[in-house]
N, C-alpha and C positions, 0 to 999 in steps of 0.2 A: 575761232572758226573763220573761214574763207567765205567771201562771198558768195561762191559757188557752194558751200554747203549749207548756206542757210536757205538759198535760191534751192538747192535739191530739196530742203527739209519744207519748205511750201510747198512744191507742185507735189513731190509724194504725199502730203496731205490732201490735196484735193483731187489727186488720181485715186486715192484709195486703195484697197486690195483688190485680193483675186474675182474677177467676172467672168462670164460668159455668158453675155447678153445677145440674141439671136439678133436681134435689131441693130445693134452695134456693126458696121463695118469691119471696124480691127478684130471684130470675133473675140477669142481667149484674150484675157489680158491680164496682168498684176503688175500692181502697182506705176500700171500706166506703160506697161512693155509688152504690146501683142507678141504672142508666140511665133507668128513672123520675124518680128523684128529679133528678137533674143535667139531663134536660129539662124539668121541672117547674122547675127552678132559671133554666137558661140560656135558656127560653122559646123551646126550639129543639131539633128531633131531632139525638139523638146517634146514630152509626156506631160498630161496633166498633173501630176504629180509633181516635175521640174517645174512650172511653171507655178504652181502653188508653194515653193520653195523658195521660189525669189525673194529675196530679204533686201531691203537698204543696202546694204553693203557690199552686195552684189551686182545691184544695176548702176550704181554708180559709177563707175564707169565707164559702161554704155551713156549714160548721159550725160558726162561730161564731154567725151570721144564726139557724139553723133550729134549732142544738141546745143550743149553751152557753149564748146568751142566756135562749131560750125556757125552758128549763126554771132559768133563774135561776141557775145556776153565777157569773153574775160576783159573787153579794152572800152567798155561803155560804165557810163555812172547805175549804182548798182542797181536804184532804184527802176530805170529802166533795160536793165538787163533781165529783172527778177520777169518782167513785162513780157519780152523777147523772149526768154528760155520759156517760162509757160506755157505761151505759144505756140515756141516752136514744137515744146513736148506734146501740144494737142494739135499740132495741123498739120508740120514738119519744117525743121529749119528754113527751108527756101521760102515756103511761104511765110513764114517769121519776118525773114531777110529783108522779102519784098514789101511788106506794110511796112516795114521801117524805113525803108527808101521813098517809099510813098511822100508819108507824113515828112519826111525832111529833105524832101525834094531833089534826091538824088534818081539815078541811072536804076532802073525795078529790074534788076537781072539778076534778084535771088543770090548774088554772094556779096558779104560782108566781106568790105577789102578796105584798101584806104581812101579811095571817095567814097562811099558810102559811110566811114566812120570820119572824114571832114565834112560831110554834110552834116550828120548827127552833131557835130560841135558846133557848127556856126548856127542849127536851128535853135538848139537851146541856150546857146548867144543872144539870140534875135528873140524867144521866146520865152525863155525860162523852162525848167526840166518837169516843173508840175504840167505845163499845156503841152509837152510834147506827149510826157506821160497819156495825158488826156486824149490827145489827140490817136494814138496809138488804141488803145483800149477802146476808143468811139469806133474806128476803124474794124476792127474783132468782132465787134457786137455786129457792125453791119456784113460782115463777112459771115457772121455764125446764121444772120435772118435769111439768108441768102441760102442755104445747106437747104436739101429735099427733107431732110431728117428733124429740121428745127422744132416740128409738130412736137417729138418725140423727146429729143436733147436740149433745145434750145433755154428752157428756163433753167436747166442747170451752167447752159453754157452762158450764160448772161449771170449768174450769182458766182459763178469761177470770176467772171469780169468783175463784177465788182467788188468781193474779195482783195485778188490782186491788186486793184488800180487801189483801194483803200490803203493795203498796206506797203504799196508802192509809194504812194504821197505820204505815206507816215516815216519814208526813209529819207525825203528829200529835207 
């Protein structure tokens, strides 16, 4: 298996199945692809029907296309890539992009290019990949406390974080 398929095969486990949670922003969702996003993708309206159809093998694509790529997971240690893709699958690659430039003290302009993946080298140079990791994930949580919504999502979005960050330092 590829990195990017073990990284899809986590975040579709903590995205879950099909929702439509009224509270929810993204509205419709399976397995973690608003009905937005997957007519945005498919260039064609989805039915609830289509969108309870989505299977693993079908959005994959979509996330590797819009999410592992974009935010540069295929050229980073995988351990925090796994980090970065989850992320970016719950907030959106840009904002992925930019707490990783953050933490490694590069240029916050939301793309992953080659200073931003020379900065990512020389922090975990300087620091090690566990406290970048660390660093990254500490970052999230304070991003998640932050949301009008935390009341509501916040303690799942803090046991996603620590989920990840666990089996993130279990790859380092």
């Amino acid at each position: 298996m590829s990195t990017f398929d073990d990284a899809l095969a986590a975040v579709l486990k903590e995205e879950g199945g099909f929702v439509n949670d009224s509270r929810d922003p993204g509205g419709m969702t399976n397995l973690g692809v608003t009905k937005q996003t997957w007519e945005a993708y498919t260039r064609k309206p989805a039915t609830t029907a289509d969108m309870k159809a989505l299977t693993p093998a079908k959005v994959a694509p979509l996330y590797r296309d819009q999410y592992w790529l974009v935010a540069g997971c295929d050229v980073m240690p995988p351990a925090l890539a796994l980090c970065v893709f989850d992320f970016a699958v719950n907030a959106g690659p840009g904002r992925a992009a930019k707490f990783l430039q953050m933490i490694s003290g590069s240029s916050a302009d939301g793309q992953v290019g080659p200073a931003t993946l020379k900065a990512v080298q020389q922090a975990v140079a300087a620091k090690g990949l566990p406290e970048i990791i660390r660093r990254y994930m500490n970052a999230r949580r304070d991003y998640y406390r932050s949301l009008p919504n935390f009341g509501v999502f916040g303690k799942g979005w803090l046991a996603r974080c620590d989920r990840m960050e666990t089996q993130a330092l279990r790859m380092v």
